[in-house]
Structure formats: C-alpha cells, structure tokens
N, C-alpha and C positions, 0 to 999 in steps of 0.2 A: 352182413349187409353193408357196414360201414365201405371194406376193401374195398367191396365191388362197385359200391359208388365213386371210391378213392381211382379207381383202375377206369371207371367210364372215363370219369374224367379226366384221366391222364389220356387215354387213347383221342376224348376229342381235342386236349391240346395237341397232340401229334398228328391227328389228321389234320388239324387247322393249320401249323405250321408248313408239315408240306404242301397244303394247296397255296401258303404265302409263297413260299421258296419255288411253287413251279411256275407261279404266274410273275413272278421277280424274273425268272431264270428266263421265259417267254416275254418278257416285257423289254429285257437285254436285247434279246436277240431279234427282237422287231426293231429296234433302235438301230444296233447296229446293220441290220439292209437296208432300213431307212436313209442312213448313211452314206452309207454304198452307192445307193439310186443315187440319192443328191450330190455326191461327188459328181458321179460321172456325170451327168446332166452338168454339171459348173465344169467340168472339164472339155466336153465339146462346146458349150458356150464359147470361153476362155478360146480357143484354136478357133472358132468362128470369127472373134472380136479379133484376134494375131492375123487372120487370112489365111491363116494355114488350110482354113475347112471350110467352103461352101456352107450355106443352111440347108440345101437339099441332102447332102450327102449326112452330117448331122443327125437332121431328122431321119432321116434312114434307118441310121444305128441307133437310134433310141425308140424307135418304132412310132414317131412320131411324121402329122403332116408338118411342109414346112413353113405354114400358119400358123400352127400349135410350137413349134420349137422359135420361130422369129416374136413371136408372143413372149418368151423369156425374154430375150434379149434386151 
C-alpha cells in the first residue's frame, strides 16, 4: 500500500515536471518569434527613418497597410 502510494506520487511529480519543462520550453520559443517579428518591424522602420525604404514598400513586406506601418513610426 504504502509503495504504491510512494510511486503515485512520484509519477505526479514527474508528470508535473514535464508539463513545467514543456510549457518553459514553449514559453522560450514564443519569446524568441516574438523577437523576431519585433526586430524586423524595428528594422524596416529604422530604413524607412534612413530613406533607404518608402512606407509603402515597408508595409508590403510586413503585410501591413501603409497606415498601419506609418502608425509606428
């Protein structure tokens, strides 16, 4: 009786664990696209504000109107 009590609850600390460690591992890896997206968006900014790049052309590649992308700036 005792083991098996001993053994449930080891199984729910190890299930418990891996649902922390996958929603960590998913928590990462939202972060870092999160990242991603907001570079690029601060990068065609940044060449919009140099001249390098029109706001229409910008908002194109971000799939944005160029309302929505002059709204950043």
């Amino acid at each position: 009786m005792f083991s098996q009590l001993r053994m449930r609850e080891e199984q729910a600390l190890l299930a418990q664990d891996y649902a922390l460690e996958t929603a960590r591992a998913e928590g990462i890896e939202q972060g870092l696209e999160r990242g991603k997206v907001e570079g690029r968006v601060f990068a065609f900014l940044d060449m919009v504000r140099q001249g390098l790049l029109t706001s229409e052309v910008a908002g194109q590649q971000l799939g944005m109107t160029v309302a929505e992308f002059e709204a950043l700036l």
